[in-house]
C-alpha positions in Angstrom: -14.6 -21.7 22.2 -13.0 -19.4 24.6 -10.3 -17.9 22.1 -13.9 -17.7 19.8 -15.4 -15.2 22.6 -12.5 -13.3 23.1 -12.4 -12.8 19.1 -15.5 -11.3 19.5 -15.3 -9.0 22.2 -12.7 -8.1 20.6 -14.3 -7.1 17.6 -16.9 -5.3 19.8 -15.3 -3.0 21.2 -11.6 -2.6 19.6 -12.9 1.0 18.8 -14.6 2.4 21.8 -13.0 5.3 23.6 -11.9 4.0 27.4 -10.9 7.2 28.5 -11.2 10.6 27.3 -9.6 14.1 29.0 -8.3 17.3 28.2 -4.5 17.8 29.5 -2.0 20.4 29.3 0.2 20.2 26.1 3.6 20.8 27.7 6.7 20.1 25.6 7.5 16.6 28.1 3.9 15.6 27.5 4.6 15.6 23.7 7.8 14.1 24.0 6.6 11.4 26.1 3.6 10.9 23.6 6.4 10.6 20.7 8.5 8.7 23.0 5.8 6.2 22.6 6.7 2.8 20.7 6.4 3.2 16.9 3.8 1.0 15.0 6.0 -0.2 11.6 3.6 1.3 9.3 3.6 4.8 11.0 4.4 7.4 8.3 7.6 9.0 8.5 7.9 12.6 10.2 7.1 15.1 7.2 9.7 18.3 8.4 7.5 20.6 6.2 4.3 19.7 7.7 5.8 19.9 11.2 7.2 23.4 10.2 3.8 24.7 9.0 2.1 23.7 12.0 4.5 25.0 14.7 4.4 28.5 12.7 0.2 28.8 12.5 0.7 27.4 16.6 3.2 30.5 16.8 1.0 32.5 15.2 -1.9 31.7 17.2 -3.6 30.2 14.1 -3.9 26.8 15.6 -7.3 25.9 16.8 -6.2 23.8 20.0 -9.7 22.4 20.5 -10.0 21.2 17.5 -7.0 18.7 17.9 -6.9 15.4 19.5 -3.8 12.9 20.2 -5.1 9.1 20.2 -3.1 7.0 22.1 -4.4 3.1 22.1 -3.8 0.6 25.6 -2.9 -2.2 23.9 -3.9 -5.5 25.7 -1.8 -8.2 23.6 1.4 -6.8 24.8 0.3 -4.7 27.6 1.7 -1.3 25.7 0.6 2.2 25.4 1.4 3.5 21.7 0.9 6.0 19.8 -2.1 6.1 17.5 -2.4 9.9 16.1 -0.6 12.8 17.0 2.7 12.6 16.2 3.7 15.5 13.8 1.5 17.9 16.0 3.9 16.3 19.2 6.7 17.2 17.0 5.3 20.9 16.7 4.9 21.7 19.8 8.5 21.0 20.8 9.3 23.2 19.2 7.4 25.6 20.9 8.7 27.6 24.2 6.5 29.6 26.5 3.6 27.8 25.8 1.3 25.3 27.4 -2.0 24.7 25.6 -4.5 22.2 26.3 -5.0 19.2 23.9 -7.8 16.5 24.3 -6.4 12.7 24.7 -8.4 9.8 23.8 -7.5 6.7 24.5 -8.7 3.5 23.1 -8.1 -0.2 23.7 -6.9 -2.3 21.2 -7.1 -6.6 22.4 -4.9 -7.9 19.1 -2.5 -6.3 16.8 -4.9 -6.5 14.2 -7.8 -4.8 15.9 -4.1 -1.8 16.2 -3.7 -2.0 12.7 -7.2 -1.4 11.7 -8.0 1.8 14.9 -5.0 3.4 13.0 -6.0 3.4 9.8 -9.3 5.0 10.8 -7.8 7.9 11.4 -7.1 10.8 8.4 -8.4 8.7 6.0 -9.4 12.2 4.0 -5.7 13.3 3.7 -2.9 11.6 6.5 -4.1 8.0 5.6 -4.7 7.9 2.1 -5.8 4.3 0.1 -2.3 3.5 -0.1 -0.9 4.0 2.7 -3.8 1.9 4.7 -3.3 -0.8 2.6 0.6 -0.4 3.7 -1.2 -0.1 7.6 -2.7 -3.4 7.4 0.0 -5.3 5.4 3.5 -4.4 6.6 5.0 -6.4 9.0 1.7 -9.0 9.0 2.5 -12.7 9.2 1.7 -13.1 6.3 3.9 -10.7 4.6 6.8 -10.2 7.3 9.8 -10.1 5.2 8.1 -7.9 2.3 9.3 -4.4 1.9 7.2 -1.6 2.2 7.9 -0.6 -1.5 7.1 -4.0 -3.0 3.9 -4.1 -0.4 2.6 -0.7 -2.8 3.4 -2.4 -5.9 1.5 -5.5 -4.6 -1.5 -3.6 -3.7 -1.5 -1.2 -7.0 -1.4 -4.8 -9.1 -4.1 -6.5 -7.5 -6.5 -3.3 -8.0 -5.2 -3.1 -11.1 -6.1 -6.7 -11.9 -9.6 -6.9 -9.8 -10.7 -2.7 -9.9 -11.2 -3.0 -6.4 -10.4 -0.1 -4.6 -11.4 0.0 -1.3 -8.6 -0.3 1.5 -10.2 -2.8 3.6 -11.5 -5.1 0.9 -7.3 -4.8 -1.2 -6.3 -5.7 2.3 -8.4 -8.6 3.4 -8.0 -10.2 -0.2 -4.3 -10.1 -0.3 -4.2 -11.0 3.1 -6.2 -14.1 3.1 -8.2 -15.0 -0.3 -5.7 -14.2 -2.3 -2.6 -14.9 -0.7 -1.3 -17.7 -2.3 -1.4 -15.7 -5.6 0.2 -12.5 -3.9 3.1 -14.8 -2.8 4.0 -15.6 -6.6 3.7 -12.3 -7.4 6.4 -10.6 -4.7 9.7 -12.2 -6.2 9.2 -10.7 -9.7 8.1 -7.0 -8.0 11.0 -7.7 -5.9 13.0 -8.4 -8.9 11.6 -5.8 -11.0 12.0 -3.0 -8.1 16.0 -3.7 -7.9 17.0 -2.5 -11.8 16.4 0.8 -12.7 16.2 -0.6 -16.1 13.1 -2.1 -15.6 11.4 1.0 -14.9 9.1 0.4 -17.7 8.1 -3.0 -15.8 7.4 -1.0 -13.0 3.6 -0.5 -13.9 0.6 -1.4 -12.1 -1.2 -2.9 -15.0 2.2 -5.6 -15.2 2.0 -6.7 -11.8 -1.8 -6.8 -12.1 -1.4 -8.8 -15.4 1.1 -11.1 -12.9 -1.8 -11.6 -10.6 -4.0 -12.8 -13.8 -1.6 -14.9 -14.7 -0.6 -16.8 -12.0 -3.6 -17.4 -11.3 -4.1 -19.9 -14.2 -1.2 -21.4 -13.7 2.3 -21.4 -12.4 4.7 -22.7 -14.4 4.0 -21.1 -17.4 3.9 -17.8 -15.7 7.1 -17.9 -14.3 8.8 -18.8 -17.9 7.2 -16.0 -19.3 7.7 -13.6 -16.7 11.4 -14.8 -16.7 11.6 -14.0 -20.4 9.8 -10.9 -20.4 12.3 -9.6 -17.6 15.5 -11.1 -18.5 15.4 -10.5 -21.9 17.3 -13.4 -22.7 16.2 -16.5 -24.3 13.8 -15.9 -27.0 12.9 -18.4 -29.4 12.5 -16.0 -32.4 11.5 -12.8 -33.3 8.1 -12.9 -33.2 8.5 -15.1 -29.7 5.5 -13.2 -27.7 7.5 -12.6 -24.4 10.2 -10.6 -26.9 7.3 -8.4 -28.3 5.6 -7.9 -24.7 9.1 -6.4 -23.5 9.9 -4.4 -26.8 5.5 -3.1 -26.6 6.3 -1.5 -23.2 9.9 -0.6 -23.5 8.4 1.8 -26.5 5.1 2.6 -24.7 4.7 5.1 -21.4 1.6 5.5 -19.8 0.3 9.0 -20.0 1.4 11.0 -17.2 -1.3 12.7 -15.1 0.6 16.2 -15.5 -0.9 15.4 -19.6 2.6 14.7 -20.6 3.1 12.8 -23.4 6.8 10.5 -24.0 7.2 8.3 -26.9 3.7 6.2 -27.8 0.9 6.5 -25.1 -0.8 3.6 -23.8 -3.5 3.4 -21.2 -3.4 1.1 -18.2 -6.1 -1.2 -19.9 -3.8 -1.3 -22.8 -0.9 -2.3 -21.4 -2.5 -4.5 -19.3 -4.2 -6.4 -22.0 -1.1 -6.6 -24.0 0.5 -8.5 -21.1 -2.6 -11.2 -20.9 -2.5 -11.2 -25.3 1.2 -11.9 -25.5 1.1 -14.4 -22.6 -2.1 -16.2 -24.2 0.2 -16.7 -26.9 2.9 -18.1 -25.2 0.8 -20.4 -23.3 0.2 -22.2 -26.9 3.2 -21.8 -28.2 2.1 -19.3 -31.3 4.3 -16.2 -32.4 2.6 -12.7 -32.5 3.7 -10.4 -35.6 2.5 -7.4 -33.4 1.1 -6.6 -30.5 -2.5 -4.9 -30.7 -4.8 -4.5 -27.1 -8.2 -5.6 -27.9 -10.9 -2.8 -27.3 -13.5 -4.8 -26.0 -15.7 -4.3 -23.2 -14.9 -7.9 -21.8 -12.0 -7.7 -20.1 -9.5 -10.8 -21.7 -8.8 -13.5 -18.9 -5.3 -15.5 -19.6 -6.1 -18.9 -20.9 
């Protein structure tokens, strides 16, 4: 009951400012902000972006009131870190003969999670894109501590591929919890997949999302497809339908967003659709001559 109360007090205020001031912006005030512990799924330092801002600061282009560094006091582990800020810290040492003044809020954050989710509040419209709040709430989670970062994104891509949900929180809370189990059969075959660069054509969202399909009907049968399909080794015959699935793609791309075109196009439906036909057929044991994506409106669910 008491853990209960604290869960919700938590959730009360997580995000409600506990103390707000405007201080000088020295160059040991930013170091010390950027000296601050570093949350794992903090993006890395972009050198270009930290050059562009120190010039416009040089420059006098920099609106200094307009600027904020959010620092969080966070109660599980009794540690101030860094919440937003950095790359403007970064600017501003390299700065000399100036001392601005910057406005520092700081908020209080009772559990990791209530962290995870006050950073990814902030620059959703540029600095924290879909993907890389997805990678906010996920990295170094219980649930997925030993997952890379790389296969995390691949993850995340394949279950909005298989679901066409994409809004961060909602990716997040399914792979997280209602989906878990299914995420967990899905990571050693992104994992696989990510460590050839002769799988590239694997590489797809609309695969892994086809993997999430998949083993989500059943798990043995998945994984001796998925073994097939990857290995390339085994077949039956030549029609055997994990042999056509890995000859489709191999000679398919998916057309590049520049308009590009390489070898056949396929769309992401396509593709996807020829992952759930050719492991339909699998499933009871029938060849397929060729594989054609069906153009219906219903989506085709693995059998």
């Amino acid at each position: 009951m008491v853990n209960l109360l604290k869960r919700k007090v938590a959730q009360k205020d997580a995000f409600k400012p506990i103390k707000n001031e405007v201080v000088r912006f020295t160059s040991e005030f930013a170091q010390k902000v950027r000296d601050m512990p570093e949350f794992i799924g903090e993006r890395r330092i972009n050198e270009n972006h930290v050059e562009k801002l120190a010039i416009e600061m040089e420059k006098g282009n920099f609106i200094w009131k307009n600027a904020e560094i959010a620092l969080a006091q966070c109660s599980w582990d009794n540690t101030l870190r860094r919440v937003n800020g950095n790359h403007t810290c970064y600017a501003r040492s390299l700065l000399e003969g100036k001392s601005p003044k910057i406005e520092v809020t700081t908020y209080r954050a009772h559990t990791e999670e209530d962290f995870r989710k006050l950073y990814s509040k902030f620059d959703r419209g540029y600095a924290r894109g879909v993907g890389h709040v997805i990678d906010i709430m996920l990295i170094g989670t219980s649930e997925f501590q030993d997952v890379s970062k790389s296969t995390l994104t691949k993850l995340s891509q394949g279950y909005k591929s298989w679901t066409g949900v994409t809004d961060p929180d909602i990716v997040t809370n399914k792979l997280l919890y209602t989906h878990n189990h299914i995420a967990h059969k899905v990571v050693p075959y992104i994992e696989q997949i990510l460590s050839h660069k002769s799988h590239n054509y694997l590489k797809r969202a609309p695969v892994f999302g086809a993997m999430f399909e998949t083993f989500s009907k059943c798990d043995k049968d998945s994984r001796a497809f998925w073994d097939l399909v990857i290995s390339g080794l085994g077949f039956t015959s030549r029609y055997d339908p994990p042999k056509m699935l890995r000859e489709w793609l191999q000679s398919h791309c998916l057309k590049n967003s520049d308009g590009s075109r390489r070898s056949q196009v396929a769309s992401s439906e396509d593709a996807y659709r020829a992952c759930i036909l050719a492991f339909n057929h699998h499933r009871t044991k029938k060849e397929v001559r060729a594989i054609k994506p069906t153009n219906t409106k219903k989506r085709p669910r693995a059998k």
